[in-house]
N, C-alpha and C positions, 0 to 999 in steps of 0.2 A: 588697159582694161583688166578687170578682175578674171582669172579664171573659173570657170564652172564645170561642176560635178557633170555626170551624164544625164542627172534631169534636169540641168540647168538652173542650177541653184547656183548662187556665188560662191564660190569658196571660200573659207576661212584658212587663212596658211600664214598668216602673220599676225602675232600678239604684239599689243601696241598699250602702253601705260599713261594715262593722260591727264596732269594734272593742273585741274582750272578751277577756279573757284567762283565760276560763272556759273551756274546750273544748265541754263538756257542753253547757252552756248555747248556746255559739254553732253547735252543729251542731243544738239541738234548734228555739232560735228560727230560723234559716236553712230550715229546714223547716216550720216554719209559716208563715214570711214568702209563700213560695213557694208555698203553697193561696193568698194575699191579693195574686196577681201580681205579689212582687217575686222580683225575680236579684238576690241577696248573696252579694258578694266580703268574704270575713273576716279578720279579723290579729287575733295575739293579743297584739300589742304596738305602742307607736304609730311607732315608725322603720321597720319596714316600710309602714305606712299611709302614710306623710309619703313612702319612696320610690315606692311605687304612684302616689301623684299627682306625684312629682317626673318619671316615665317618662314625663307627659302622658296618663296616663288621667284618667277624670271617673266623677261619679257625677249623679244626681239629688238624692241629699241623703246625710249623714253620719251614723251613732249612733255616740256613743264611750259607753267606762264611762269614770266619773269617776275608779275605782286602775286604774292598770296597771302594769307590773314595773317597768319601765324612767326613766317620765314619766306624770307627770297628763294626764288626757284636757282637762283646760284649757291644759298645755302643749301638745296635740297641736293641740287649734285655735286657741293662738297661733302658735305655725307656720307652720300651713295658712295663715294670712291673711298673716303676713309671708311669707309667697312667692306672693299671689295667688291662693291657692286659695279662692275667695267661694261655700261652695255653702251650702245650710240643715243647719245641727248641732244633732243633741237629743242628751241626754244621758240614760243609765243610770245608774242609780245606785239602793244602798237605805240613802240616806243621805239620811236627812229631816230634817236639820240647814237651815233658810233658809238660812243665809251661802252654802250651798253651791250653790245655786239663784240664789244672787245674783251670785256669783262668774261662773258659767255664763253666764246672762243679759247682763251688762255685756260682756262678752269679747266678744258677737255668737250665744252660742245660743239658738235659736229657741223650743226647749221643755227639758223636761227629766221625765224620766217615770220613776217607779218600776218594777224589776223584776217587783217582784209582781206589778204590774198583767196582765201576759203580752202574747204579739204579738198578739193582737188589738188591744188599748189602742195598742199601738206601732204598727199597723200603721195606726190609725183617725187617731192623730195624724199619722202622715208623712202622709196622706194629704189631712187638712187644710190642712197648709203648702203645699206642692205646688198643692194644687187654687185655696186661696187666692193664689197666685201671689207670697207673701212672701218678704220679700227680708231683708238682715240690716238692723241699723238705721240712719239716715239721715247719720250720721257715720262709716260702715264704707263706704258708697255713694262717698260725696265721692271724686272723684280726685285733687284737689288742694286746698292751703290756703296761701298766700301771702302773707308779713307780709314785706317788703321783701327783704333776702335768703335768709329763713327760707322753705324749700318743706316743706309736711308732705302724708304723702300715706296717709291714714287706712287706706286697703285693707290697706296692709301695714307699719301702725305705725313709718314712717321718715320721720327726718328730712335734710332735706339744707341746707347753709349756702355759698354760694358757691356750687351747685352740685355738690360732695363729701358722702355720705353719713356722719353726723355718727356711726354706728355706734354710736345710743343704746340700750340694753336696754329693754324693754317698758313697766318702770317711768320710767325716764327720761323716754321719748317720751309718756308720760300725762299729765308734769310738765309738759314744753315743749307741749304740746298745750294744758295749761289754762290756761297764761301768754298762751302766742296769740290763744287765747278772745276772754281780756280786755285785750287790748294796751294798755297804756298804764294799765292799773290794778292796782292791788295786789291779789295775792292770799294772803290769812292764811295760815300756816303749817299752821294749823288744815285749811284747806279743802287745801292741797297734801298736807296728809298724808292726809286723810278720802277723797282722790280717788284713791290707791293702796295702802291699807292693806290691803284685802282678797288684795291679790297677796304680803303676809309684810313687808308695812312694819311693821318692830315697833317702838314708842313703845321710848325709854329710861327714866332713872332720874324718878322727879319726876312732877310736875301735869303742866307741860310739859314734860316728856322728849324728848318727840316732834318738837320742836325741832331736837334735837343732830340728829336722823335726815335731818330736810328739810335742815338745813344741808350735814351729810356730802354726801345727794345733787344738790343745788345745784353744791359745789365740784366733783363729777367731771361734773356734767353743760355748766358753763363753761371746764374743763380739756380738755374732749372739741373744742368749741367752739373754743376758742383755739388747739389745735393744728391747728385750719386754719386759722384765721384770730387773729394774733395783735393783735389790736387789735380785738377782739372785745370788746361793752361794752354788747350789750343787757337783758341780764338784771340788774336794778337789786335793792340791799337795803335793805328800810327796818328797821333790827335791831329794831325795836320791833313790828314789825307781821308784815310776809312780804317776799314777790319779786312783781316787775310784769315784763314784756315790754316795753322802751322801743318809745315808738310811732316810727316813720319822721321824720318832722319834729324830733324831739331828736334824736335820732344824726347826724340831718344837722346840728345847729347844731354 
């Protein structure tokens, strides 16, 4: 239950950001939220959401739906974290498809809760996260990652080389992130594509199809690379197998 003031007013003590592009729905749940002591600020599209927090407001925690007009509520919390906005994001949706829960999850969402269930259900789980004091996961945390001139800085999916941000796209920075992992060891084609497939990495023609795709994204992601630095030569092929991240000690010899 909601706490109450001394005249018995519910209290408001948790801001709650809520983006549906249902109208009905978001003025119906915003009113329920509000008997369960939350204040909900609403959008029904996510580049208004993206500039509410771009003005420097905050919330305590985020609901998106998973459609909205404009952008997926999975693009709206890649965003939010490529510009440092780390708060807890559940998602809406009545899309009981797993992928779609898996997709959510990996990105950094906390929960994800069916409509149906109504704001009580929604209101019981923010209330869990929050009270449990959870954070997003332990690779969203990290503020930095450092493989000799490689800086990656997981909060907000960037990488930087020399010091210049390498202005990788989300799949990209997944790619060099997995390479980093395992520095100085190969990783299968297999695992670099299985570790961003769910973001629209589509296999090509064939068994291995999937191949031509990791290759395609390999070459823009060492071409991004070498235009800052052109004698750039860590990212190694072994055409039989995948790509490795040369460790420090080789590129120095």
């Amino acid at each position: 239950m909601a706490g109450r003031d001394m005249e018995g007013n519910v209290r408001r003590d948790t801001n709650l950001v809520l983006v549906d592009d249902d109208p009905h729905y978001r003025e119906a749940v915003t009113g329920e939220l509000a008997e369960h002591g939350f204040e909900v600020v609403g959008f029904a599209d996510g580049p208004p959401a993206l500039e509410y927090f771009a003005q420097g407001n905050s919330a305590d925690a985020v609901v998106l739906d998973w459609r909205l007009p404009s952008m997926s509520g999975l693009d709206v919390l890649t965003q939010m974290r490529r510009h440092g906005v780390v708060l807890p994001v559940l998602f809406l949706t009545g899309l009981p498809a797993l992928n779609y829960e898996s997709a959510a999850l990996d990105h950094g969402a906390l929960d994800f809760v069916d409509k149906a269930r109504g704001a009580d259900i929604l209101a019981k789980r923010v209330r869990l996260i929050l009270d449990a004091g959870k954070q997003p996961p332990a690779q969203m945390r990290e503020e930095r990652i450092e493989r000799g001139h490689l800086v990656l800085r997981p909060r907000t999916s960037r990488a930087y080389w020399r010091d210049v941000d390498v202005d990788l796209t989300l799949t990209e920075y997944n790619i060099v992130h997995r390479l980093a992992e395992q520095i100085g060891d190969y990783v299968s084609y297999r695992a670099i594509y299985d570790c961003v497939h769910h973001a629209g990495f589509i296999a090509g023609n064939g068994d291995d199809g999937y191949r031509t795709n990791v290759r395609s994204s390999m070459k823009r992601i060492r071409n991004k690379f070498r235009a800052i630095d052109a004698d750039f030569v860590e990212i190694e092929n072994f055409p039989a197998f995948g790509y490795r991240w040369r460790s420090a000690t080789e590129t120095a010899d």
